[in-house]
Structure formats: C-alpha cells, structure tokens
ZAGUVO-251463 format. One record per residue: x, y, z of N, C-alpha, C in turn; residue in three letters. Coordinates in steps of 0.1 Angstrom, whole numbers, padded with zeros to 4 digits, always signed. Example, Ala and Ser with C-alpha at 12.3 -4.5 7.8 and 13.67 -1.06 7.14 Angstrom:
2
+0132-0057+0078+0123-0045+0078+0132-0033+0078ALA+0128-0022+0071+0137-0011+0071+0129+0000+0079SER
END
This chain:
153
-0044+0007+0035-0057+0001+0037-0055-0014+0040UNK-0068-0017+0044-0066-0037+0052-0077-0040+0051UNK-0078-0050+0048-0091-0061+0051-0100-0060+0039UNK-0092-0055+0025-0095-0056+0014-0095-0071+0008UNK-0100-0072+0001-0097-0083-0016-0090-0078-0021UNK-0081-0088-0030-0079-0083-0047-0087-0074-0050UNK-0100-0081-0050-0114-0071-0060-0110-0058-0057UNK-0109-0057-0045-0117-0039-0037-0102-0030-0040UNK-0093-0036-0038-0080-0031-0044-0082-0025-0054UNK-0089-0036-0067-0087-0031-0081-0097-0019-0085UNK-0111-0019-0075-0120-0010-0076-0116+0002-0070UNK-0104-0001-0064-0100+0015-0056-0087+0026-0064UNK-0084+0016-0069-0072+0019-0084-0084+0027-0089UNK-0095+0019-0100-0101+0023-0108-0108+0036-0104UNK-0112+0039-0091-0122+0050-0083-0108+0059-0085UNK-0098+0058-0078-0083+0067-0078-0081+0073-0095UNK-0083+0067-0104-0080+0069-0120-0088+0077-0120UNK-0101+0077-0118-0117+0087-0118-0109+0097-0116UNK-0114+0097-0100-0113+0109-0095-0099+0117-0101UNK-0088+0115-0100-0076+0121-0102-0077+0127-0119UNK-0081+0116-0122-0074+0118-0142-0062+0108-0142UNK-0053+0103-0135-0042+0097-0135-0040+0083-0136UNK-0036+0075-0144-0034+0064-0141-0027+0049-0127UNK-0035+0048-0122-0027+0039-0111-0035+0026-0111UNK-0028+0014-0107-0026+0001-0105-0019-0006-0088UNK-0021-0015-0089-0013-0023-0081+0002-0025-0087UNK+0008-0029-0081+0023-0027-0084+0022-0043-0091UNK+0034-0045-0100+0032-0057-0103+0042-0067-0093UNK+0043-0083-0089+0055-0086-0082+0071-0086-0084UNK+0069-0080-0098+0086-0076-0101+0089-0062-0095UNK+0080-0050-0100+0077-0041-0092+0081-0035-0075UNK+0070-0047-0068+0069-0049-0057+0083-0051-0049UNK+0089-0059-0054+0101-0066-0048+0112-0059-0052UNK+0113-0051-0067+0121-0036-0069+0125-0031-0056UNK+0107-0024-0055+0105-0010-0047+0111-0017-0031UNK+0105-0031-0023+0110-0036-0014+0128-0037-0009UNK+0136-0042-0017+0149-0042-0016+0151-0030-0018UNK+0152-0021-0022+0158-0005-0028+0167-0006-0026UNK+0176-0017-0035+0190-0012-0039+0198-0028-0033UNK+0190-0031-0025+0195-0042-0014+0197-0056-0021UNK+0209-0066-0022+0208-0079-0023+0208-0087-0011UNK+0204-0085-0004+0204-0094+0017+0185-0096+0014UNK+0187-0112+0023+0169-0112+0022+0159-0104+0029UNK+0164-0094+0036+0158-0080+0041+0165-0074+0030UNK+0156-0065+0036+0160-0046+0031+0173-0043+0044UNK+0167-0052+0054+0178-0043+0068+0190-0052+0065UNK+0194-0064+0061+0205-0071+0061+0201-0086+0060UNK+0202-0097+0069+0205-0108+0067+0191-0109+0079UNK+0191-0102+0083+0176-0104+0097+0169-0092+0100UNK+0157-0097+0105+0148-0081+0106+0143-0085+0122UNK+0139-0074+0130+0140-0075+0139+0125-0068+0144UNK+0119-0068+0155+0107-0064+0152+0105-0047+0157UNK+0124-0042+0159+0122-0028+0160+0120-0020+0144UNK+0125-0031+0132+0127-0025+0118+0111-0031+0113UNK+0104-0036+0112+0089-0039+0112+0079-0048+0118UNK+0073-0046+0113+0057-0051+0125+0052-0066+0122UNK+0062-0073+0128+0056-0090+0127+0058-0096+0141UNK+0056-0107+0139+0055-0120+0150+0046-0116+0165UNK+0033-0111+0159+0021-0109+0172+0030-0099+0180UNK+0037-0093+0177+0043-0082+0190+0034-0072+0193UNK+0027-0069+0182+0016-0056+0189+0001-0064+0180UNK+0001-0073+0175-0012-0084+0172-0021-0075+0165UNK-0013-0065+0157-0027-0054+0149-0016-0052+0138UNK-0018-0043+0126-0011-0030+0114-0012-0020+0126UNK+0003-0011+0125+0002+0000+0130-0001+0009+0120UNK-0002+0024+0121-0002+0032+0114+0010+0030+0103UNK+0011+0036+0090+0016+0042+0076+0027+0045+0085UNK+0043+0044+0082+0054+0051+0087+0058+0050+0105UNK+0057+0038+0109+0059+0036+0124+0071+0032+0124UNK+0076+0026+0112+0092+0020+0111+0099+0032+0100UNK+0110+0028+0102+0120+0038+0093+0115+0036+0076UNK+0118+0043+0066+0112+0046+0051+0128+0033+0047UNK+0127+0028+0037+0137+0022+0032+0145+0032+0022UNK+0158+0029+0017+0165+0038+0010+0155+0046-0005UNK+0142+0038-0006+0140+0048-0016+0127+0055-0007UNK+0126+0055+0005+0118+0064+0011+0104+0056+0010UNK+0100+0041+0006+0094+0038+0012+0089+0030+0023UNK+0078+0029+0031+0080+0025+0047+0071+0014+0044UNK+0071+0004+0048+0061-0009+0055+0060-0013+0044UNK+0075-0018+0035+0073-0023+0028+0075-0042+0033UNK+0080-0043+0040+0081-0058+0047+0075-0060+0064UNK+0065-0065+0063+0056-0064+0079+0043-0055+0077UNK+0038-0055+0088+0022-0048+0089+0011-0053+0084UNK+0014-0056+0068+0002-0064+0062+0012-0067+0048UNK+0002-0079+0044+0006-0087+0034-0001-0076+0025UNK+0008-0075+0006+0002-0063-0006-0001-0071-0009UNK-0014-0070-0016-0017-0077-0025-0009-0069-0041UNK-0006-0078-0049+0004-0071-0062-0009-0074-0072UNK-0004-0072-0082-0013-0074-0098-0018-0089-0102UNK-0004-0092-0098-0006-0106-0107-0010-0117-0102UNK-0011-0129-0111-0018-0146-0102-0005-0147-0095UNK-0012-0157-0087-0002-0168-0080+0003-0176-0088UNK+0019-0173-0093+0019-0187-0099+0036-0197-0092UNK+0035-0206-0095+0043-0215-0087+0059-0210-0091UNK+0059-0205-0103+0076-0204-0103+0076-0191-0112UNK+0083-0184-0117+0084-0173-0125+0088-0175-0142UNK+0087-0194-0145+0091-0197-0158+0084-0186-0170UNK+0074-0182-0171+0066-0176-0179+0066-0160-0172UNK+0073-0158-0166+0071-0140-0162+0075-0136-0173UNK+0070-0122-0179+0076-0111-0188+0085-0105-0184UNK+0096-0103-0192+0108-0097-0191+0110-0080-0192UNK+0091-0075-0190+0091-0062-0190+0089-0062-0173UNK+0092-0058-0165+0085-0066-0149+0074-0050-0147UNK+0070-0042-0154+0053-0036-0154+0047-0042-0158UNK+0049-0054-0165+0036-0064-0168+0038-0076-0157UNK+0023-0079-0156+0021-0088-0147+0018-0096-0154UNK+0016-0113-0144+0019-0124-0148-0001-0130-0149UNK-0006-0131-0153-0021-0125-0155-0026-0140-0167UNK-0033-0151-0159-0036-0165-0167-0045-0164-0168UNK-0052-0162-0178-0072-0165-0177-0079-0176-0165UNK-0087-0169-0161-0090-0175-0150-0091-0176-0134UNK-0075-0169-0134-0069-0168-0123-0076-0162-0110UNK-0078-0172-0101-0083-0173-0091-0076-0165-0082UNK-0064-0173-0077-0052-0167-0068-0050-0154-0071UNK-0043-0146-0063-0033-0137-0062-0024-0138-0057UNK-0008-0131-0064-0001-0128-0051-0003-0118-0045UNK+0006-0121-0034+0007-0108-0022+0018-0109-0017UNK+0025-0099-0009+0042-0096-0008+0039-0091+0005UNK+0054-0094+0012+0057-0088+0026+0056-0089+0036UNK+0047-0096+0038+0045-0104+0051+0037-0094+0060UNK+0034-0102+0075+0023-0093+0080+0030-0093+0094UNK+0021-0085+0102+0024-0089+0117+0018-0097+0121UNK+0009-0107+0119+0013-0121+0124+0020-0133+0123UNK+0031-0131+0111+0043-0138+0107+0054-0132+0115UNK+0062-0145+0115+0071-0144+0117+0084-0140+0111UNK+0092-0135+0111+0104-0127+0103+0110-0132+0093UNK+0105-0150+0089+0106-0154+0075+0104-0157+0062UNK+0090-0148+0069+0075-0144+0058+0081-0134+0051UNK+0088-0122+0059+0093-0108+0057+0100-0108+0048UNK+0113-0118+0042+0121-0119+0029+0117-0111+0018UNK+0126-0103+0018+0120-0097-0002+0119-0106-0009UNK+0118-0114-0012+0115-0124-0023+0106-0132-0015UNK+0096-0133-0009+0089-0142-0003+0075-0138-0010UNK+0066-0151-0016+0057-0148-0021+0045-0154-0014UNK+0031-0154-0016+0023-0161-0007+0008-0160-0020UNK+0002-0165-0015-0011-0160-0024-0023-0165-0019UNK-0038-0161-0022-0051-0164-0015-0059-0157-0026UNK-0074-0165-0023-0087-0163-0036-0086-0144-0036UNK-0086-0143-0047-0088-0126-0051-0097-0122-0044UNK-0111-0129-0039-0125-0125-0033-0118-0124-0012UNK-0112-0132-0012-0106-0127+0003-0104-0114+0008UNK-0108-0116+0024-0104-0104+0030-0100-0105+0043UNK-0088-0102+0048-0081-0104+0060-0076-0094+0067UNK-0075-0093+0080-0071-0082+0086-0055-0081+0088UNK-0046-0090+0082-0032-0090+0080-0033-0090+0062UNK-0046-0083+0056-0035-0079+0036-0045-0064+0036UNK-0036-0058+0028-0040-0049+0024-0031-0046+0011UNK-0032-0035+0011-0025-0027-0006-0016-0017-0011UNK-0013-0016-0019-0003-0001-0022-0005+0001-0032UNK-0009+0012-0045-0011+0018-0052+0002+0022-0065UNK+0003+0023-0071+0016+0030-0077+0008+0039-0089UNK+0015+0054-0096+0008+0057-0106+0019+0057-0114UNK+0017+0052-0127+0025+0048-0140+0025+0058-0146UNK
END
C-alpha cells in the first residue's frame, strides 16, 4: 500500500487483527532492517551497490511498481529497499542510545510526532537504499513514495 500515514498504517494493522483474530503490527526498525539485510553485512542486500535492475529508485520509472517486480531477498522478501519508503513502528529518533535491547519493541517517546520509515523510494537515489538508512516525517503525512508492511507476531 502507498500514500498512507503512520495513522492509516496503524488503523489497517488494527482492521487486519479484527478481521483475522491474529495479531499484526508494523515491523519495528530493528525488525525492519533484520528482515532487509537477510543475512547480509554490505550496505545493500545486493553487495556494496544496487543498481536499478535489483530495485526501483532514481525516477527510472517515476511511480511504485507492483509487489515482486525485483528478485525476493534471501529470506524471500521483495521491495524491501526501493519502491516506497515503510513506514516502521517507532519515532524518529536521532541515534539508537535508548533503543531496547529486545529489537520487537519499539522506540516509542510520548508525544512522538515523527516516524521512522526504511528503504528508500523510487525517487531516491541508490543512497537512500542502504539497509541501515533511516528517514522520518509527521505520522499524519501521506506521500506517494511511503507506504507499509505488516508483520504478524
């Protein structure tokens, strides 16, 4: 999905719990960046560079393609870097000093305006794409380069 908020994310989790019976959430950014590298220490998933045949950045097709246009990463998931920025669980925060050392809990300040979001989009360029690259914008935002991913616990 695209051109969500934070909000509509977390309302779509909560409608998903409904309907199913099952518990799901947004991933948290420890999570997120897990599932992204699958297995990998290079700042891609692909190696040391990503190219825009392995995902969807730098205005090359100026839209999100469909779910699965690029190859699945070693744990079989796809668009995990490019297409659209995730929005994750937790705030924005400037350094990870205070992250929990459980990484299913998120980093969650009273208040918290920001969010992060992971992975970069297609209208970045291939140094947004880093697994470890973070970014963040008001939870009430909605853009047509973020959208979301789901996980059930």
């Amino acid at each position: 999905m695209m051109d969500v908020s934070w909000e509509d994310a977390q309302q779509y989790a909560l409608w998903l719990r409904e309907r199913t019976g099952r518990p799901y959430r947004l991933l948290t950014e420890a999570e997120w960046e897990y599932a992204a590298r699958a297995g990998t220490t290079s700042a891609f998933v692909t190696g040391n560079a990503i190219t825009e045949a392995q995902a969807n950045h730098g205005h090359v097709v100026n839209r999100p393609r469909p779910t699965g246009s690029y190859a699945a990463n070693r744990f079989g998931l796809h668009d995990m870097q490019g297409n659209v920025w995730e929005w994750v669980q937790d705030c924005l925060e400037r350094t990870y000093a205070n992250a929990p050392n459980d990484a299913s809990e998120a980093v969650v300040t009273p208040g918290c305006a920001w969010r992060a979001m992971r992975g970069g989009s297609w209208s970045n360029a291939a140094s947004f794409l880093r697994s470890a690259t973070r970014y963040g914008i008001a939870a009430t935002s909605r853009r047509d380069d973020t959208g979301f991913r789901v996980a059930r616990f």
